[in-house]
Wavefront OBJ file of the C-alpha trace (Angstrom):
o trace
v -5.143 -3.307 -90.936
v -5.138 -2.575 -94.796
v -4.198 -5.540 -96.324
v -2.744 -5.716 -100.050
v -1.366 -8.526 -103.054
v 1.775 -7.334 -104.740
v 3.242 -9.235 -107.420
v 7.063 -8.580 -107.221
v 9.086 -9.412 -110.159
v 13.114 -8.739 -109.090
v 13.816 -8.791 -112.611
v 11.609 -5.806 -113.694
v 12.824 -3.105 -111.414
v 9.353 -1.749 -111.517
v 7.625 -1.684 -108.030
v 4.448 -2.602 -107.562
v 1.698 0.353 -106.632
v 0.156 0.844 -103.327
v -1.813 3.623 -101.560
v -1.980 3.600 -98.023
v -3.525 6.208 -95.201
v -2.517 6.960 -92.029
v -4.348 8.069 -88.503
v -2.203 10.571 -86.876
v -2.029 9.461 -83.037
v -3.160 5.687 -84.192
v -1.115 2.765 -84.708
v -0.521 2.281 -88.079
v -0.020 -1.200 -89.855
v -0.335 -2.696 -93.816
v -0.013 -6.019 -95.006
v 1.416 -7.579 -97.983
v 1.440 -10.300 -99.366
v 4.072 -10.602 -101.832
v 3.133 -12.572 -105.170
v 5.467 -14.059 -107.590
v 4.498 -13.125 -111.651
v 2.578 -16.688 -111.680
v 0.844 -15.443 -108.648
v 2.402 -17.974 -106.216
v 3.690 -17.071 -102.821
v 7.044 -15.300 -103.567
v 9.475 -16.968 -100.911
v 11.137 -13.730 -98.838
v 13.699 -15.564 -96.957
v 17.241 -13.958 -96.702
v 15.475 -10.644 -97.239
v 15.137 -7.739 -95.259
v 13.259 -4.187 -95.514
v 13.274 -0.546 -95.073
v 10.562 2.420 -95.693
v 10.100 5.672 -95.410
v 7.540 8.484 -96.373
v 8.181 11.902 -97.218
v 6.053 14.891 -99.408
v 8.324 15.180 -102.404
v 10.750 12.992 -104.055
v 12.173 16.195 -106.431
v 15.854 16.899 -106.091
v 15.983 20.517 -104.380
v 13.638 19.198 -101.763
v 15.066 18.351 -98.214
v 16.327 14.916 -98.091
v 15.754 14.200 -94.993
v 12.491 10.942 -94.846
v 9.188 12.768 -93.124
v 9.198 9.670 -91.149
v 10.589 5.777 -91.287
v 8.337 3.126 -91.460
v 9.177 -0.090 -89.715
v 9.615 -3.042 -91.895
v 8.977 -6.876 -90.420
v 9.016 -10.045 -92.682
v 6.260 -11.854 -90.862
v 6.324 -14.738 -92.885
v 9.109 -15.318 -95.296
v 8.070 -18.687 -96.789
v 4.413 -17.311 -97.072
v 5.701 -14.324 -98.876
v 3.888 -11.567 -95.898
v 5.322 -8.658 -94.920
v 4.198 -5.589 -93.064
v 4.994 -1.947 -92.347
v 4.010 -0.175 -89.629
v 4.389 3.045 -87.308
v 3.507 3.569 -84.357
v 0.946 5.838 -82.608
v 4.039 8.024 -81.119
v 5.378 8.628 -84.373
v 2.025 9.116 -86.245
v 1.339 11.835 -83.576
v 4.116 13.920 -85.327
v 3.230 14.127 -88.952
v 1.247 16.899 -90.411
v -2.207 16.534 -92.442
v -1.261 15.807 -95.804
v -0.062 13.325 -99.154
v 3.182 12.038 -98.709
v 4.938 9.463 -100.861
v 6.384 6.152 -99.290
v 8.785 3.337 -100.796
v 9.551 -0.297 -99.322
v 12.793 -1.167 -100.230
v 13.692 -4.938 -100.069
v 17.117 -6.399 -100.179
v 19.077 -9.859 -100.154
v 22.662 -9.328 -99.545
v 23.947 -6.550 -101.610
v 20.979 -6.234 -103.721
v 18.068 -3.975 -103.194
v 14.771 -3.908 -104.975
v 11.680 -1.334 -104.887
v 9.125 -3.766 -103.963
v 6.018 -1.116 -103.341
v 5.869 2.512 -103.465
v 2.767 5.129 -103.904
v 0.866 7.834 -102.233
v -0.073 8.181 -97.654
v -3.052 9.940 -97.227
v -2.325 11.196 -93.457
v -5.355 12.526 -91.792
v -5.991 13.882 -88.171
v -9.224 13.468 -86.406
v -11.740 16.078 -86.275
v -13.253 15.230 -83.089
v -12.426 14.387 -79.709
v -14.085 11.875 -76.941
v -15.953 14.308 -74.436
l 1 2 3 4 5 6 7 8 9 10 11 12 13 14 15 16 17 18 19 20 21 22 23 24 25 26 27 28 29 30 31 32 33 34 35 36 37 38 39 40 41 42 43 44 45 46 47 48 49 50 51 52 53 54 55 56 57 58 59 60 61 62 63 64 65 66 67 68 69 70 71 72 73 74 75 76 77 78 79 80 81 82 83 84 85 86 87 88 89 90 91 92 93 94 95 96 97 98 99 100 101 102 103 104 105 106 107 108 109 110 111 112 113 114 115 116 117 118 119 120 121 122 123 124 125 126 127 128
């Protein structure tokens, strides 16, 4: 599992910058752990997430995510989240770059914690 520091500063609105890959037909999981700007362990309680991925973020594209990523808080106090997918759902994306965003929020306040590029890539090979 990929595992990454982010500092997160609510008070910039500029998310922090991530790439990620993806095993189509694997399980997919990446780890954060969420900084403050005096690289202490930014405290994520009363927060909650959401992700997706898509390939293009331009206007006249479809608007409809490629997929949703799952968001979990695994530690709030210790400032670690993940995202993950399953192998189900991996199965069903094509070979390609995508772009993904995690999108935190406590109550009616949202905040672009991590975005950047998904390398997806399918397997060449197959066990005999």
């Amino acid at each position: 599992m990929a595992s990454n520091n982010i500092t997160f500063d609510p008070d910039s609105g500029i998310p922090y910058g991530a790439n990620l890959s993806i095993y189509t037909g694997g399980d997919f999981k990446a780890k954060f752990n969420v900084l403050n700007t005096a690289s202490s362990v930014f405290n994520l309680s009363g927060y909650s997430g959401s992700a997706q991925i898509r390939k293009s973020t331009s206007i006249g594209s479809t608007t409809i995510p490629a997929a949703t990523l799952t968001v979990g808080i695994t530690s709030a106090l210790g400032g670690v989240m993940e995202v993950s997918m399953g192998s189900t759902d991996t199965r069903n994306l094509a070979e390609g770059r995508y772009m993904y965003d995690v999108l935190v929020s406590s109550g009616a306040t949202y905040y672009n914690i991590v975005n950047g590029n998904v390398y997806v890539y399918q397997g060449i090979s197959s066990a005999p």
